[in-house]
FIPA-279275 format. One record per atom (N, C-alpha, C): residue in one letter; z, y, x. Coordinates in steps of 0.001 Angstrom, whole numbers, padded with zeros to 6 digits, always signed. Each point is the difference from the previous one (the first is absolute). Layout:
residues N
AZYX...
END
This chain:
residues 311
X-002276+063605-019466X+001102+000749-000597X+001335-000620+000399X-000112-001401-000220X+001232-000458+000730X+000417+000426+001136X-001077-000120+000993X+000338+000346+001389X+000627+001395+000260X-000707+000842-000804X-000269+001370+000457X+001520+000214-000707X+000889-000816-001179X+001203+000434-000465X+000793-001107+001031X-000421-000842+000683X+001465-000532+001181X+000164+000758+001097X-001079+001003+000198X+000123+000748+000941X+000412+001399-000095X+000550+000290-001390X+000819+000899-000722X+001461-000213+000345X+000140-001259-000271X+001685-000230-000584X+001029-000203+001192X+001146+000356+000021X+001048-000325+001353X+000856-001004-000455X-000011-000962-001272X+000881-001251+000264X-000962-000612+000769X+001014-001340+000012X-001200-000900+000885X-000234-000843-000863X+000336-000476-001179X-000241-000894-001220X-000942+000274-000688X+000148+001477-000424X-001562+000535-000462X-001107+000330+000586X-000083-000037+001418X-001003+000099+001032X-000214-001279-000452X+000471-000969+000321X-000157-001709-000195X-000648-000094-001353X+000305+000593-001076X-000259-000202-001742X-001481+000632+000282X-000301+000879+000129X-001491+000758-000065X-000782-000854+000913X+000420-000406+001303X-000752-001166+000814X-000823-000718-001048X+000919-000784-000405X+000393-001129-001107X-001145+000412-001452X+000201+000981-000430X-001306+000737-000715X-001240+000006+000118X-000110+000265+001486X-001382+000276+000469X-000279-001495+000307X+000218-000733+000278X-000071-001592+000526X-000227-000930-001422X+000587+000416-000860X-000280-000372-000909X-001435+000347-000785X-000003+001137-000148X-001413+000651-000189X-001215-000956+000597X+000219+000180+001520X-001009-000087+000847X+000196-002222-000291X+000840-000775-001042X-000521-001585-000066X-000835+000042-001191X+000320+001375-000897X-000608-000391-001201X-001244+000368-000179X-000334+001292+000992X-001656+000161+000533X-000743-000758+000624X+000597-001407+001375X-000618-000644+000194X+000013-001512-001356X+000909-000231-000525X-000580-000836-001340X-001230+000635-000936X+000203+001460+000260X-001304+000825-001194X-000920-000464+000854X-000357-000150+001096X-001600+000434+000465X-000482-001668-000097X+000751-001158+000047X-000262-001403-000570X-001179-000332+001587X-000130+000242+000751X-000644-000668+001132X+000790-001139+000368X-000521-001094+000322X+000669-000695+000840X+000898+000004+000673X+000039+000915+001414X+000518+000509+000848X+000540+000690-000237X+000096+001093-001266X+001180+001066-000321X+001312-000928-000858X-000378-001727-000303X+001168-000764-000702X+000395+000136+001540X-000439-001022+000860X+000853-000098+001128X+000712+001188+000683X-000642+000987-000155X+000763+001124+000816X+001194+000130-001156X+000084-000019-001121X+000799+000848-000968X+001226-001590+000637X-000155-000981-000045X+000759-001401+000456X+001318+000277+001435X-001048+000464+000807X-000020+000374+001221X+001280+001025-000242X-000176+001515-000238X+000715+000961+000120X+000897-000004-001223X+000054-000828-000917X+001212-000489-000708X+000865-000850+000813X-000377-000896+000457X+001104-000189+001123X+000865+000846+000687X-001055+000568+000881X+000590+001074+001453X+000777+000953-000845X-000778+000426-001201X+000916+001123-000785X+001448-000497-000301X+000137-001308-000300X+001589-000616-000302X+000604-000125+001014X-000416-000426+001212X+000623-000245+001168X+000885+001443+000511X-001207+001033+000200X+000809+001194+000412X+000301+000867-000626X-000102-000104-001198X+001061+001070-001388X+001439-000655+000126X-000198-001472-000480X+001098-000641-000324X+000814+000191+001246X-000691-000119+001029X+001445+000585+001388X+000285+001308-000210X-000991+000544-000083X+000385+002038+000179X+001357+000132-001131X-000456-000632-001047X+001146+000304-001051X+001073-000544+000136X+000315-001248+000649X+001529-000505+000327X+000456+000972+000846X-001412+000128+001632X+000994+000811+001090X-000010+001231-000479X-000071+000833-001062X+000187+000874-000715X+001227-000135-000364X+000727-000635-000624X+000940-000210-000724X+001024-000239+000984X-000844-000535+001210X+001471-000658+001705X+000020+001801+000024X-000819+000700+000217X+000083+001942-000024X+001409+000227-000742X-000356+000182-001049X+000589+000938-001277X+002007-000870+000211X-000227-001115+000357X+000965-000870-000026X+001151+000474+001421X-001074+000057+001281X+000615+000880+001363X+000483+000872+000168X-001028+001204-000585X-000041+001538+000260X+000566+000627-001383X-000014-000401-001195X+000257+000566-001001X-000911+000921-000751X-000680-000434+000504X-001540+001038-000715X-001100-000442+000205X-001224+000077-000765X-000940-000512+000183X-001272+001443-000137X+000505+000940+000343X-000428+001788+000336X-000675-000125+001379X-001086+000061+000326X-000966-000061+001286X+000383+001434+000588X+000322+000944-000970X+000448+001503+000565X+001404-000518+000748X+000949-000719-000471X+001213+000047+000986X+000238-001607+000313X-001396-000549+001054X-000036-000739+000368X-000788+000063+001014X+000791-000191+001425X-001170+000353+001632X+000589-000733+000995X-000401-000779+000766X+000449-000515+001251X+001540-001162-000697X-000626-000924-000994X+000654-001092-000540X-000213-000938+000740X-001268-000107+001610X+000634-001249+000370X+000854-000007+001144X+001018+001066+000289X+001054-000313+000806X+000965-000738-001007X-000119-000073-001008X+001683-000885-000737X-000863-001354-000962X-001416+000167-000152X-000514-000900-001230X-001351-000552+001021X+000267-000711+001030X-001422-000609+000849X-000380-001026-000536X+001103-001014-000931X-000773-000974-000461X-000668+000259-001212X+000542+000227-000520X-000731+001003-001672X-001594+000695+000635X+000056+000819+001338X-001180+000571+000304X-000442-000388+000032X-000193-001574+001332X-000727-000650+000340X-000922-000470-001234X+000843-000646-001411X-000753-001045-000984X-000863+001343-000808X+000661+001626-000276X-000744+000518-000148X-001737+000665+000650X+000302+000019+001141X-001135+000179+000964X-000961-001390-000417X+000600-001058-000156X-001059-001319+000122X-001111+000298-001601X+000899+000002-001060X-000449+000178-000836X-000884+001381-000311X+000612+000996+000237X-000856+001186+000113X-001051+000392+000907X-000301-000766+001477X-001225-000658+000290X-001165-000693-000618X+001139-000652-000808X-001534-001587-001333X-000225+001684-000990X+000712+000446-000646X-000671+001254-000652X-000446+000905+000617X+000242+000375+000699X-000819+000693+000842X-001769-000318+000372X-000447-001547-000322X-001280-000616+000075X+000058+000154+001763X+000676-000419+001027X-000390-000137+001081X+000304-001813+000504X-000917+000091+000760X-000174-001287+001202X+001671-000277+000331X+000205-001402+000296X-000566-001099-000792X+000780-000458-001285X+000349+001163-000463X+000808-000110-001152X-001457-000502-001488X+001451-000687-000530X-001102-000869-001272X-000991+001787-001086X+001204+000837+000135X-000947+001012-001078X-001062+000247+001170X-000609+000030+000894X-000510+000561+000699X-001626-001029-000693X+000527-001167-000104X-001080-001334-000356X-000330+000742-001666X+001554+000256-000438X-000493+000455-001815X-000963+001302+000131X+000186+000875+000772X-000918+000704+000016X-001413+000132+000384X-000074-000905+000852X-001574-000372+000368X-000663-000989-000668X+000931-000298-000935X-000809-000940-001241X-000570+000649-001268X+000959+001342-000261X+000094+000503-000732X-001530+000783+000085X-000098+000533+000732X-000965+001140+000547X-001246-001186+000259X-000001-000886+000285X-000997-001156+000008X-000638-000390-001167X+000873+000023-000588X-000105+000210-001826X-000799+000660-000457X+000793+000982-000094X-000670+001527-000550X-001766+000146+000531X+000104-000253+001635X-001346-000046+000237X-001130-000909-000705X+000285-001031-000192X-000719-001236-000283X-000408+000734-001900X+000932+000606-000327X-000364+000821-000981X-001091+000430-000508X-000601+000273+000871X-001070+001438-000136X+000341+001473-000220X-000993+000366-001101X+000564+001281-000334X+000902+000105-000308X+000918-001055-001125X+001077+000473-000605X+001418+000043+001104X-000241-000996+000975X+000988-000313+001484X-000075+001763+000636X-001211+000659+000699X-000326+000774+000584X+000517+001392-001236X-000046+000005-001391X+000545+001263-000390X+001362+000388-000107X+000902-001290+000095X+001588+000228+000500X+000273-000152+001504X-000856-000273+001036X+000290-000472+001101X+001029+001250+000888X-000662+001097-000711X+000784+001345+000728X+000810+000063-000744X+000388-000362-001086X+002197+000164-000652X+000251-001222+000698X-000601-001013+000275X+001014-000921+000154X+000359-000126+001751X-000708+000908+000579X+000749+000067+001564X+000811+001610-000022X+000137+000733-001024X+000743+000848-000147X+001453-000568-000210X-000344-001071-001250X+001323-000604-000124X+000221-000454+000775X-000384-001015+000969X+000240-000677+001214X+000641+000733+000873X-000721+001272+000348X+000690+001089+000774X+001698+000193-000823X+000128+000380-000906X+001135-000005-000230X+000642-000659-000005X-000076-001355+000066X+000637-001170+000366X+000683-000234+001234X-000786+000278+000867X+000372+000493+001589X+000679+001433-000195X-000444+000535-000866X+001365+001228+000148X+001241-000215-000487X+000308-000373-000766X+001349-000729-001184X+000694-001389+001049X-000520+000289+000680X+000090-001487+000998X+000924+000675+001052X-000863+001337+000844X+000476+000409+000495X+001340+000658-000251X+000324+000308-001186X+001269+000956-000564X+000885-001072-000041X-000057-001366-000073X+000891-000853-000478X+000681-000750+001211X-000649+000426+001263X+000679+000015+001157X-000288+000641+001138X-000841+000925-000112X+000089+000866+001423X+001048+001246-000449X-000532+000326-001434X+001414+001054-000009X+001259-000426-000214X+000311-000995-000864X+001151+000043-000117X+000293-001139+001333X+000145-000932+001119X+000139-000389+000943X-000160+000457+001397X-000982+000777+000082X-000148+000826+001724X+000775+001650-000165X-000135+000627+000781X+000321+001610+000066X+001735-000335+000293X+000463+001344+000442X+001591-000069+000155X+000502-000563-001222X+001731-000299-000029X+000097-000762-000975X+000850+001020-001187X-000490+000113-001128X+000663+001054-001065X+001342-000507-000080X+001057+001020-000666X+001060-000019-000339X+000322-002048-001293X-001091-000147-000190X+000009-001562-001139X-000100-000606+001320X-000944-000241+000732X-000262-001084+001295X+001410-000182+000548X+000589+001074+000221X+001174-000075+001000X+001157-000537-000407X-000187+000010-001176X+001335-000737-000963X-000446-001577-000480X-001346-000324+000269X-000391-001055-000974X+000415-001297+000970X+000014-001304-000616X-000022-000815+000783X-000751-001434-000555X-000335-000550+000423X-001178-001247-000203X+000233-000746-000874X-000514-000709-000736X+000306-000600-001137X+000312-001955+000156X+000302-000153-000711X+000361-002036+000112X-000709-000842-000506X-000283-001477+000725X-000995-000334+000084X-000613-000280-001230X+000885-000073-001160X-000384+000073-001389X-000764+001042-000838X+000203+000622+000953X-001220+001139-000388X-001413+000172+000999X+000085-000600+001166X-000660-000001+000881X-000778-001372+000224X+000236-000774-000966X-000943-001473+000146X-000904-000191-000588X+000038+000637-001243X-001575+000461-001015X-001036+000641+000214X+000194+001496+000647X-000951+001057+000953X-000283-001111+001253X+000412-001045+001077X+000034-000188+000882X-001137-001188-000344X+000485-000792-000611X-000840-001065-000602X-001702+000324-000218X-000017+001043-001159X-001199+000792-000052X-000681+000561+000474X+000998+001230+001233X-001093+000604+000725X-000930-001336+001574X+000826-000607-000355X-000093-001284+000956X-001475-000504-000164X+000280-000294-001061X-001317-000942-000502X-001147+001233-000036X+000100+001005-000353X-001196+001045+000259X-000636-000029+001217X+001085-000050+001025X-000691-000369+001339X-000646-001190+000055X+000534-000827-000246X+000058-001504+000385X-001715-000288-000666X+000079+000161-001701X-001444-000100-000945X-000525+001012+000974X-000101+000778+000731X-000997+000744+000286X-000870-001004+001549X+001285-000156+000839X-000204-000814+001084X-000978-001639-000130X+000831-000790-001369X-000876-000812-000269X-000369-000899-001459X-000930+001533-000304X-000173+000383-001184X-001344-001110-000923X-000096-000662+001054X-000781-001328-001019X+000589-001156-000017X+001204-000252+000357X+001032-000469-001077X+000537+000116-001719X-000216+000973-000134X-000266+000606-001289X-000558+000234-000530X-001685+000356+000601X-000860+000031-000311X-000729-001303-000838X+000432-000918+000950X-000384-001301-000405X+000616-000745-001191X+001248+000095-000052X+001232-000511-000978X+000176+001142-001281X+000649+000963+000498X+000152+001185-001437X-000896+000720-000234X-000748+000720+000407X-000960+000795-000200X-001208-000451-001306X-000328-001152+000515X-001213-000294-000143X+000743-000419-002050X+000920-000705+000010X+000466-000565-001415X+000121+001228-000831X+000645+001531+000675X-000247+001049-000715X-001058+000160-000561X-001315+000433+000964X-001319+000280-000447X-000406-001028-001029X+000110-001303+000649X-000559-001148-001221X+000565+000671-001820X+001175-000405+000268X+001067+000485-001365X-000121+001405-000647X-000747+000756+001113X-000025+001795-000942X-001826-000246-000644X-001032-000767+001068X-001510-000477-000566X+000083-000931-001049X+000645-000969+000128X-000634-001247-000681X-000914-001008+000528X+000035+000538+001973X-001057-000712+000548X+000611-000432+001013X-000302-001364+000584X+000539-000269+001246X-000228+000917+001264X+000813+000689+000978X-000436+000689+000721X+001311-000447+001248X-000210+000653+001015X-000216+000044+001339X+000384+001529+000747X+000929-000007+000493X+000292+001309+000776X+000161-000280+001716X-000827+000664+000735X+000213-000093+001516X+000514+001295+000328X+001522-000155+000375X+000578+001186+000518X-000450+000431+001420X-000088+000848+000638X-000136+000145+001417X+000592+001507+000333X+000337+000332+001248X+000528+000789+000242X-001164+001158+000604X-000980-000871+000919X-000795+000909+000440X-001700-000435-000348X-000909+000905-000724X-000791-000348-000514X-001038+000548+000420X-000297+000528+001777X-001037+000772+000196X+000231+001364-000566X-001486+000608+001207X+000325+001136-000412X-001249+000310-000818X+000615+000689-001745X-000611-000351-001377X+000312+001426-000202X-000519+000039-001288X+000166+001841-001021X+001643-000032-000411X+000467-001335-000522X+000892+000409-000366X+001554+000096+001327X-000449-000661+000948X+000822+000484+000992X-000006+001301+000715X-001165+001081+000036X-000271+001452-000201X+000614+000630-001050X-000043-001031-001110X+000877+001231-001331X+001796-000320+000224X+000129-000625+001241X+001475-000553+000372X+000504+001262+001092X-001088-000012+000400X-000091+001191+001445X+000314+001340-000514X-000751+000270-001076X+000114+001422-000523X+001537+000144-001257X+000423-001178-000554X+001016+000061-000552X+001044+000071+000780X+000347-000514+001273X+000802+000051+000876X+000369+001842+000686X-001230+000352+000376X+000088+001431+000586X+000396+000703-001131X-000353-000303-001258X+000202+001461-001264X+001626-000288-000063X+000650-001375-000016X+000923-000467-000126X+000779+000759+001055X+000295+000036+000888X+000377+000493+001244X+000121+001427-000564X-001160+000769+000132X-000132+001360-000092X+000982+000241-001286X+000283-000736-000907X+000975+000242-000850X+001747+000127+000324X-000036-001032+000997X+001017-000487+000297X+000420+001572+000889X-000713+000089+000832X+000181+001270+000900X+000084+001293-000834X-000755+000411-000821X+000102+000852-000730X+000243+000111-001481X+001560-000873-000369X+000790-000306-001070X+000182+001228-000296X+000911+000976+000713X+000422+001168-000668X-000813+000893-000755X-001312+000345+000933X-000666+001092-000539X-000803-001104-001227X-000076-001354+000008X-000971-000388-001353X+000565+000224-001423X+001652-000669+000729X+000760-000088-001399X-000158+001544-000496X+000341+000896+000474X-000007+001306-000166X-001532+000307-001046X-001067-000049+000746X-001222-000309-001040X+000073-000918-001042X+000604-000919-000290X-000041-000855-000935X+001415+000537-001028X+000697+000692+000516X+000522+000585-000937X-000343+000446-000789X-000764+001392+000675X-000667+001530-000273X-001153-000597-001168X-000609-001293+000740X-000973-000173-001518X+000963-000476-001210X+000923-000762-000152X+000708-000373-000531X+000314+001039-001272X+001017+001070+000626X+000420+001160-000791X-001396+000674-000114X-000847+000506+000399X-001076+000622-000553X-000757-000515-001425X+000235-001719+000286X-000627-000456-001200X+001223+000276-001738X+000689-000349+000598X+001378+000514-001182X-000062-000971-000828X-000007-001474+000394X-000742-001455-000306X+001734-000456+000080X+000691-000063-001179X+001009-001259+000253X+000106-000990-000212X-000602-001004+000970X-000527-001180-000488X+001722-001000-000610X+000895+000113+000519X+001066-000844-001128X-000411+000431-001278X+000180+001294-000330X-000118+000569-001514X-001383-000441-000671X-001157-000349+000858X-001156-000052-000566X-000072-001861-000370X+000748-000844+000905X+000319-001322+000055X+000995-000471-001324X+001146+000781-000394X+000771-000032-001009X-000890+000547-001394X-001314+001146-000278X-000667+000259-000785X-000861-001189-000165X-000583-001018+000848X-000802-001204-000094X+000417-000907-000728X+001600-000416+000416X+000715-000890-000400X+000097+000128-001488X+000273+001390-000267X+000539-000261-001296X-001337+000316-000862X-000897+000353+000511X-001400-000170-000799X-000072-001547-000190X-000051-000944+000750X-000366-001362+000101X+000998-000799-001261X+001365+000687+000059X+001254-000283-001361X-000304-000052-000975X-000544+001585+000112X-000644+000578-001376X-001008-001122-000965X-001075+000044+001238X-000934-000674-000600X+000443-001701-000048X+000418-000591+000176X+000972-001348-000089X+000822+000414-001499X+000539+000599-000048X+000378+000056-001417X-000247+000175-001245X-001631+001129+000542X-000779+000067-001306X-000888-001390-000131X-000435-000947+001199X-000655-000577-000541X+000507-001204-000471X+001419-000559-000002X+000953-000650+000118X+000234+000222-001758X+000656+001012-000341X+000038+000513-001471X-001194-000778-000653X-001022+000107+000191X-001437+000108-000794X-000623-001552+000305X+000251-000871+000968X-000065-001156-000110X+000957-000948+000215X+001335-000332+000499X+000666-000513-000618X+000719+000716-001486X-000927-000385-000982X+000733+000258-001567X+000914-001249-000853X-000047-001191+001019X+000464-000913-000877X-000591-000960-001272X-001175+000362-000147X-001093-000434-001276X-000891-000660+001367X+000039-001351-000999X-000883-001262+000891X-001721+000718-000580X-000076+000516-000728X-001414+000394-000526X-000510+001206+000980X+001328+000684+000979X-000542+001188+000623X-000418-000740+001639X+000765-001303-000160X-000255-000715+001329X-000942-000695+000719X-000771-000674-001719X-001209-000519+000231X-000840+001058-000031X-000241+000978-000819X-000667+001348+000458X-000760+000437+001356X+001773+000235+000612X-000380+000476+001903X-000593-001217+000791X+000485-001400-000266X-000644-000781+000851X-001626-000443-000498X-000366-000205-001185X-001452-000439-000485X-001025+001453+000507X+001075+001233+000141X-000942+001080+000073X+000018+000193+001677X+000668-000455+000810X+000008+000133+001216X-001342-001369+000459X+000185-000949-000736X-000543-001215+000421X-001871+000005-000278X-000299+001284-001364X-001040+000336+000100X-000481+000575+000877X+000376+001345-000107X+000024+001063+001870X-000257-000252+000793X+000922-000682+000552X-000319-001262+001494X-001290-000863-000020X-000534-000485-001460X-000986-000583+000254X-001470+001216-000195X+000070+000727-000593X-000590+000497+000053X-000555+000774+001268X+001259+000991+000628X-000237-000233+001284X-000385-000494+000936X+000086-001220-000055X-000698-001090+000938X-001859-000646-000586X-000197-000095-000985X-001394+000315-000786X-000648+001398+000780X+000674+001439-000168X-000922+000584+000556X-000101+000352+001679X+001294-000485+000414X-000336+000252+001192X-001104-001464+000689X-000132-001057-000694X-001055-000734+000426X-001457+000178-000747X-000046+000543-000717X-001488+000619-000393X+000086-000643-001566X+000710-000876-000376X-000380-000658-001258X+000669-001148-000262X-000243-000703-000628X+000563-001327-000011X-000764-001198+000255X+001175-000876+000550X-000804-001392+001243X-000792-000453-001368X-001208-000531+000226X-000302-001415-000513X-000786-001053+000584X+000848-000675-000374X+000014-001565+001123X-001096-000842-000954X-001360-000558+000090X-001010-000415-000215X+000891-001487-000664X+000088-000850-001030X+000049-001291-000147X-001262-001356+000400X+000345-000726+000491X-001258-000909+000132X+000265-001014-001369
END
């Protein structure tokens, strides 16, 4: 859903925000599935994910800062006046993009390495999660083939490049995306591995590598790449479908997001009213009655209660 809404939108911040959605999604599914290998992958593409958001969104901002808009509709052929801004954008939107030898290219074949090692539960998301992938490479593509190649729009022609104070943060970052990707068991060895330890509780070990044979999950790299592409090429007519379902559904998800919120208020206040009352007698109440529960709970989900033999 993320994907399928960055490939809706014409800022380039909210293309970047829905990225950012779906990426998020896709660390907290590999912490759900608890494999081994899905800690390290989730380690892995938390990195690459910071490396090339955190650039897209500065050289986003070197954009909006140049051209005066951050509208992909009146933004085309920006790198005759903004080549250095392109360049750090292209680097970074490569690592999202999941291609060679960029570091997301490593987060993604960990990721999908993951998922496999899974089993069933890896193999019943394996097809959303190279959909999303695909859109990743599409949102990738919008964030600099359209607004940087093609003649240059009426914003390109007026814009002009930004200073190095805006250009040393994106530069820094998309840097190291290359760089962790190039020689990516450096990190592997040093940061990586203290993540996984610190999210398990177990000493662990991450070997980054760039090229890992040819495996299943470098095939599910192959086929995310082409759907990716085919998106990229055929932006107009998708967005157009992704509209059409959009308005057909008659789904406003702000309005339905603001109805959540204030359900969640709601209920925060009623239960807020009803146990903080201020009476120490209503306090020991909730905690002696929570403290039964819990044990009880734990009695039946082990069959009964321990007993430990005395000698």
């Amino acid at each position: 859903w993320g994907g399928f809404m960055a490939l809706r939108s014409v800022d380039l911040k909210k293309i970047l925000a829905y990225t950012t959605l779906m990426a998020l999604g896709t660390l907290v599914m590999l912490v759900g599935l608890g494999t081994e290998y899905a800690f390290r992958a989730f380690a892995v593409f938390l990195l690459a994910h910071a490396l090339y958001k955190g650039a897209l969104f500065m050289a986003a901002g070197s954009v909006d800062h140049g051209s005066g808009t951050r509208d992909i509709r009146e933004l085309s052929g920006l790198w005759s006046t903004m080549k250095v801004t392109g360049v750090l954008i292209a680097l970074a939107a490569l690592s999202m993009a999941g291609l060679p030898p960029f570091f997301g290219f490593i987060g993604k074949e960990f990721m999908y390495a993951g998922m496999l090692q899974a089993g069933g539960t890896g193999i019943a998301v394996i097809i959303a999660m190279v959909v999303a992938n695909a859109t990743m490479l599409g949102a990738a593509g919008l964030v600099f083939w359209r607004v940087f190649m093609g003649p240059p729009s009426a914003a390109a022609r007026s814009a002009h490049e930004s200073g190095p104070a805006l250009l040393l943060g994106p530069a820094v970052l998309a840097s190291l995306g290359l760089l962790t990707g190039l020689f990516g068991a450096l990190v592997g060895s040093n940061l990586l591995g203290a993540v996984v330890t610190a999210v398990t509780g177990l000493e662990q070990t991450v070997k980054v590598y760039l090229w890992g044979g040819f495996t299943a999950a470098l095939g599910l790299s192959v086929v995310t790449i082409a759907l990716g592409l085919a998106m990229v090429a055929g932006h107009a007519r998708f967005k157009a479908l992704l509209d059409a379902v959009a308005t057909a559904s008659r789904i406003n998800v702000d309005r339905a997001w603001d109805h959540i919120l204030a359900g969640l208020s709601a209920a925060a206040v009623f239960l807020g009213r009803r146990m903080q009352t201020g009476r120490l007698r209503d306090y020991m109440f909730f905690t002696f009655t929570g403290i039964v529960a819990l044990l009880g709970g734990t009695i039946l989900a082990k069959g009964g209660l321990p007993i430990r033999t005395l000698n």
